[in-house]
Each structure stands twice: as structure tokens, then as C-alpha cells.
N, C-alpha and C positions, 0 to 999 in steps of 0.2 A: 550707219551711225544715226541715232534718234536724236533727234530737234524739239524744243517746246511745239511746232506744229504737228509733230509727229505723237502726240496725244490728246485723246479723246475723250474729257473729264467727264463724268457723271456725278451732280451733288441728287442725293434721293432726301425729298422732301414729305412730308406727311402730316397729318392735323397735328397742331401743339409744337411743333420745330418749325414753322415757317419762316417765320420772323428771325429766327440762327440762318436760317438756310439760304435766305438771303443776304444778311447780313456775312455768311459764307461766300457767296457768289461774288459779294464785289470784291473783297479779299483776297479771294484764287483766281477772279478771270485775268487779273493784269500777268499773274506767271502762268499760268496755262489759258492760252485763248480758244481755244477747243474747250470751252466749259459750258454746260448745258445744266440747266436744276429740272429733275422728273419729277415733278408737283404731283401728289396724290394726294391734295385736298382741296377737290373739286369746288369748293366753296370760295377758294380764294381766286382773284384774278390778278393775276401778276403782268408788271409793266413790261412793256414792249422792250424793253434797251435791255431785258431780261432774257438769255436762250432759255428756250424752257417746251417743255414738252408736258402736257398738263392729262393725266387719267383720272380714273375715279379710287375712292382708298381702296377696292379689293386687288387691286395691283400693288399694293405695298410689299417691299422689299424682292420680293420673288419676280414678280413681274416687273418691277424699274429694273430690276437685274435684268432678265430678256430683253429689255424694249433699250437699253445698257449697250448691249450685247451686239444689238440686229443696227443698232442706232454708229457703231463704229467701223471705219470704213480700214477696208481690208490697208492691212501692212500699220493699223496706230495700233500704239499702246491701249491698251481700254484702262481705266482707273474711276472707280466708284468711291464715293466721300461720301458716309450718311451726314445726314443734314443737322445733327446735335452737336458735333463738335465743334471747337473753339474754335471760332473766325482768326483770333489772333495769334494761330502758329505763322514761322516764319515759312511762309509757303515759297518764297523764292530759295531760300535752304534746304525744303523738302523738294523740291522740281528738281534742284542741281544735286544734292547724293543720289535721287531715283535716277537721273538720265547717266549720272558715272556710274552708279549698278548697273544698269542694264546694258553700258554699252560697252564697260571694264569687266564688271566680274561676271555676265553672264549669267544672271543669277534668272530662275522661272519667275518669281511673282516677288515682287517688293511693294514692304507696307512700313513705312515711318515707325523710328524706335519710340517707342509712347512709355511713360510708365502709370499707366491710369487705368489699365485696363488685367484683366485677369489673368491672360496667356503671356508671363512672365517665365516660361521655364526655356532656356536658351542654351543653345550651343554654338560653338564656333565651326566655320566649313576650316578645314585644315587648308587647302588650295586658296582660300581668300579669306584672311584674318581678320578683316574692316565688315564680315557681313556675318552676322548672328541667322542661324534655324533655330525657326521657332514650330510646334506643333500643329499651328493654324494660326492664318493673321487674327489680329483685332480685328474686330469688326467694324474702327471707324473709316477705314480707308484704304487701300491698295494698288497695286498700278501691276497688270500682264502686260506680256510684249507679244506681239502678233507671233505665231508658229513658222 
């Protein structure tokens, strides 16, 4: 059974979304406290009461994803947030439908229902009514479960 400790959030930051990104961070650390911002613009220095793991931009997206990846400790969830979206979803709504997916329906990768983004074509799983397939998440956000 997954726990809010039992995830390992990644908000990915980069030139021109910093300022969302943090403003991101204090938003999602209070429901997921395993929350980390991979800063790839080296330019900025972010306060200490900030997790944060700071590269230079050519690790943008590709490489926050590996260093994501290497950065989550065996048996969490891993969940990567880019750093432009709206600080003001209700993330304690979005933590508690992800932790009843994954611990109810079993599902492989859950990403919050958004309707802002382009990959709107949906199906329903016949075995669990309440969880739409989609062709690929959005790209603002998603949560695996360890194998």
C-alpha cells in the first residue's frame, strides 16, 4: 500500500519557468514531501528550504528525467511535474486519486485528467470504469509505481 512518503516528486525547472516552478514547489511540497525542483538554469540560485538539485540547461528535460530516475529510491513511486504548470491545481486531490489508482486499480502510470492539453482522445479500461487510457500522458505531469 503507497503512502504520500512512498513518492518521489520531481518538479523540472528551466530558464523562463523558474519563478512557476517555485511557486510550484511550495504548493506540492505540503502533499507530497518527497519533492525535489531539478533547476536547469544555472543562472539562478535557489534558497536552501528549497530541495533542489541544480544542472546546467543542456540536461533539460532528458536529463532531469535520468538524474529523476537515478535520484528515486528503490520501491517510490517516481512522478515528474514540469515546471510551467499551474501552481494552483488542488494537489492534495491530485496526490489522493493517484495513491487510490495505484493502490485500487493497478493501473501502470497515472497523470491527472487536465483538459488543457492536446492528448484528449480517451478510452475507458472495461475492468475499472473511474480510469480513462489515454495514447500518452500529457506532458505536464505523471506518477510510476516501482516494478
Amino acid at each position: 500500500m503507497f503512502l504520500p512518503d512512498d513518492i518521489s516528486l520531481f518538479i523540472f525547472s528551466w530558464k523562463h519557468v523558474t519563478q512557476n516552478a517555485i511557486a510550484l514547489y511550495h504548493a506540492i511540497q505540503p502533499h507530497f514531501p518527497n519533492c525535489t525542483l531539478i533547476n536547469c538554469d544555472e543562472n539562478v540560485i535557489l534558497p536552501a528550504e528549497i530541495r533542489h538539485i541544480t544542472l546546467d540547461d543542456s540536461y533539460y528535460y532528458g536529463g532531469q528525467f535520468d538524474t529523476a530516475v537515478k535520484n528515486t529510491p528503490h520501491n517510490h513511486i517516481l512522478s515528474c511535474i514540469v515546471g510551467d504548470v499551474n501552481p494552483n491545481a488542488n494537489w492534495l486531490s491530485i496526490r489522493n486519486k493517484m495513491l487510490h489508482a495505484l493502490n485500487v486499480e493497478s493501473v501502470g502510470i497515472y497523470a491527472p485528467d487536465v483538459d488543457y492539453t492536446e492528448h484528449m482522445r480517451r478510452g475507458l479500461f472495461s475492468r475499472a470504469p473511474s480510469i480513462m487510457s489515454i495514447i500518452q500522458t500529457a506532458p505536464h505531469g505523471f506518477f510510476i509505481p516501482p516494478l
